[in-house]
C-alpha positions in Angstrom: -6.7 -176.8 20.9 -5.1 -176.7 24.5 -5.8 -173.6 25.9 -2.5 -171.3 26.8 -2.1 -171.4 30.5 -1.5 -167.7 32.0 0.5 -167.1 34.9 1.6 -164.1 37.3 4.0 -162.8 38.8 4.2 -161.7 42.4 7.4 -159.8 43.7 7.9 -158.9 47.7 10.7 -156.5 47.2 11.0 -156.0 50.9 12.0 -159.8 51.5 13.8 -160.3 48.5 15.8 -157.1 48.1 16.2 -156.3 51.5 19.0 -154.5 52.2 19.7 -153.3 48.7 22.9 -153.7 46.8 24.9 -153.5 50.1 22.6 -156.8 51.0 23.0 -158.8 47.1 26.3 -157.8 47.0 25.4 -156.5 43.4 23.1 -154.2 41.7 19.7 -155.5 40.1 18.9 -154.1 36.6 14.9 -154.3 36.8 14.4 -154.0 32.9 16.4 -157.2 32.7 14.4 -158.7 35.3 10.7 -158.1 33.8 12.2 -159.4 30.4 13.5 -162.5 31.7 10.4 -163.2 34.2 8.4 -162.7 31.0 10.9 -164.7 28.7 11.8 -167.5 30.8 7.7 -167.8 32.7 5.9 -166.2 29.7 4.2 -164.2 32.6 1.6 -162.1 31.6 1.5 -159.3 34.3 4.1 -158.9 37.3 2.8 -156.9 40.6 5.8 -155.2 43.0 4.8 -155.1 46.2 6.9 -152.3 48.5 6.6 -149.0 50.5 6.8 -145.6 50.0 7.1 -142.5 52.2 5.2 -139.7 51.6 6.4 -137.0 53.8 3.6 -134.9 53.9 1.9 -135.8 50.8 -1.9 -136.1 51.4 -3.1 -139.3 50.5 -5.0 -142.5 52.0 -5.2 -146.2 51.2 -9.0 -145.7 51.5 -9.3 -143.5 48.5 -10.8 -145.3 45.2 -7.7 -144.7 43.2 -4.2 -145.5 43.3 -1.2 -142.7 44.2 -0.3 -140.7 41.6 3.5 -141.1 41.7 4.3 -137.3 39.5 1.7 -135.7 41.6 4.5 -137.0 44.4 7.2 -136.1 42.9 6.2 -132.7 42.0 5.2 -131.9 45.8 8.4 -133.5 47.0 10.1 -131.0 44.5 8.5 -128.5 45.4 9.4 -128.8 49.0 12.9 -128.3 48.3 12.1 -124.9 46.9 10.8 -124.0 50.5 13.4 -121.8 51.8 13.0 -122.4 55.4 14.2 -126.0 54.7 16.6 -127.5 56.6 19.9 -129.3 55.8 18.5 -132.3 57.6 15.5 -132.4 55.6 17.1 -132.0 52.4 18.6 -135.1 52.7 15.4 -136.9 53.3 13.2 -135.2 50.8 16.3 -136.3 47.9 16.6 -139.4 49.2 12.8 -139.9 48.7 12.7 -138.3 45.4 15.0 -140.7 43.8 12.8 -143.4 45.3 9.6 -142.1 43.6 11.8 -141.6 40.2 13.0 -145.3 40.3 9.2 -146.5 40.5 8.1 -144.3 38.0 10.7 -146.3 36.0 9.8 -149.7 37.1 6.3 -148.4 35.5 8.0 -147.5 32.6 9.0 -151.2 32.4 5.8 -152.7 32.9 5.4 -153.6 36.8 2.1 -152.9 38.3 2.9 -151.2 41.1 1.3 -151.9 44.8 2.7 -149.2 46.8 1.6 -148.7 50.9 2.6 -145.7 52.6 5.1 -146.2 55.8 4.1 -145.5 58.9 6.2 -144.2 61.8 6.4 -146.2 64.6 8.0 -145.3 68.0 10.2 -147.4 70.0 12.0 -146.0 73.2 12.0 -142.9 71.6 13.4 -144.0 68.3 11.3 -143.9 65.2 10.9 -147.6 63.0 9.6 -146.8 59.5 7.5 -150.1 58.4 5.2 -150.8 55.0 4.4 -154.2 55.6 2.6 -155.4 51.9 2.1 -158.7 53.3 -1.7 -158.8 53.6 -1.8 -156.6 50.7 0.3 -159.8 48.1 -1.7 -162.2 49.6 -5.3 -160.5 49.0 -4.0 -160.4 45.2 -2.9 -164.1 45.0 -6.5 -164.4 46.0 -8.4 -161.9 44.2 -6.8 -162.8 41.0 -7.1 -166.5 41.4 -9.5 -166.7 38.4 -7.4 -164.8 36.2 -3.7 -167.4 36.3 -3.2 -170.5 36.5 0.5 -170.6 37.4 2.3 -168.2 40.0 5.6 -166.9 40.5 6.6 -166.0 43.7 9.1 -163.7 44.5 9.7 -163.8 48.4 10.8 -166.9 50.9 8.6 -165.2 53.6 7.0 -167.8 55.5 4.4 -165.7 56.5 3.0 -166.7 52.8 2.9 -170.8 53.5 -1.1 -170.9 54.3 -1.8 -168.7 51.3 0.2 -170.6 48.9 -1.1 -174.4 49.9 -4.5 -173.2 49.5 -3.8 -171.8 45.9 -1.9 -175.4 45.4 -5.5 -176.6 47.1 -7.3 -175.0 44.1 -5.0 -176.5 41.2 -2.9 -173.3 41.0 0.9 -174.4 40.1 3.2 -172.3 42.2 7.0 -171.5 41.8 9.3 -169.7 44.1 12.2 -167.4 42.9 13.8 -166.2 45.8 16.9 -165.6 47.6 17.7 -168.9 49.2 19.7 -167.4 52.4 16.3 -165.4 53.3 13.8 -168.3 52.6 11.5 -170.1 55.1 11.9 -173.9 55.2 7.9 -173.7 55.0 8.3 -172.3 51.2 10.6 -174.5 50.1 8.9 -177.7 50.9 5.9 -175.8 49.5 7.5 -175.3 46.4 9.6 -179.0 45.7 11.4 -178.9 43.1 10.1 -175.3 41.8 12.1 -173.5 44.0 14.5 -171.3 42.3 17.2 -170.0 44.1 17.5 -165.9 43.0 21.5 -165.3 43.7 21.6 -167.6 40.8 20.2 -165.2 38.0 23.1 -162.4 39.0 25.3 -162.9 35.4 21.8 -162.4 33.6 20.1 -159.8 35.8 23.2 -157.5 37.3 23.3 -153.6 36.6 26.4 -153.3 34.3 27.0 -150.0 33.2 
């Protein structure tokens, strides 16, 4: 009896849905992409790798457990009860609100979620917000290794070449799904003939209400 192989799924939102809607040019419905990442590459489990802003909220990528997205949300709620609020900071809190509800739904849905806080960087006085999961993806390529034997890629960030020919180097098949106007040249020659181009999924992945 052949054994089943088992493959994963790896998705860098920040490369490949960078930008949003206003960047696709049309909206993703996420239930539709689990089911089809799971239909078409019978993937077993499928890890999202993105930031998240905390504004306050007390927590460090050193603790042995990962962020409890309600406790979040209920602090972020909470903060919008504080009276002294401002205008200014209304805006931000909602904004991040409806960011913490949309990953409790992509949980909902059956993405393992790697979240990293963002961190507040200053340059000539202006302030660049950056989560960079890069190091984070690769350490689970690796550290799950014994666990697949096929990965799906979703990100054409070069930055990812070395850590995908050494998985190639241990017999791991590897396939890319990514947008092909934000793909390295390094990840496609990686990849052959198993690069998939993402803007081609929109008829079966878009948002229709």
């Amino acid at each position: 009896m052949v054994k089943e192989k088992v493959a994963y799924a790896f998705v860098d939102a920040a490369n490949l849905f960078y930008g949003g809607e206003k960047s696709l040019g049309w909206k993703i419905d996420y239930k539709k992409l689990i089911r089809y990442l799971k239909e078409k590459y019978k993937i077993k489990k499928v890890f999202y790798y993105a930031g998240i802003e905390l504004h306050g909220y007390k927590y460090s990528l050193l603790e042995d457990k990962p962020l409890n997205l309600r406790m979040l949300l209920n602090y972020l709620q909470n903060k919008l009860k504080d009276k002294d609020i401002e205008e200014s900071e209304i805006i931000i809190v909602s904004r991040h609100i409806k960011r913490v509800k949309f990953y409790l739904k992509l949980e909902q849905f059956g993405y393992l979620l790697q979240l990293k806080p963002t961190k507040i960087y200053w340059d000539d006085d202006k302030p660049i917000k950056k989560a960079n999961c890069d190091v984070d993806m690769t350490l689970d390529l690796v550290r799950y290794m014994g666990e697949y034997q096929e990965a799906l890629i979703l990100s054409g960030d070069g930055d990812f070449a070395r850590v995908l020919k050494y998985l190639q180097s241990k017999k791991r098949s590897i396939c890319i799904l990514a947008r092909g106007e934000r793909s390295a040249k390094e990840i496609r020659q990686l990849a052959g003939k198993n690069f998939r181009d993402f803007n081609y999924l929109r008829e079966l992945i878009k948002f229709t209400q």
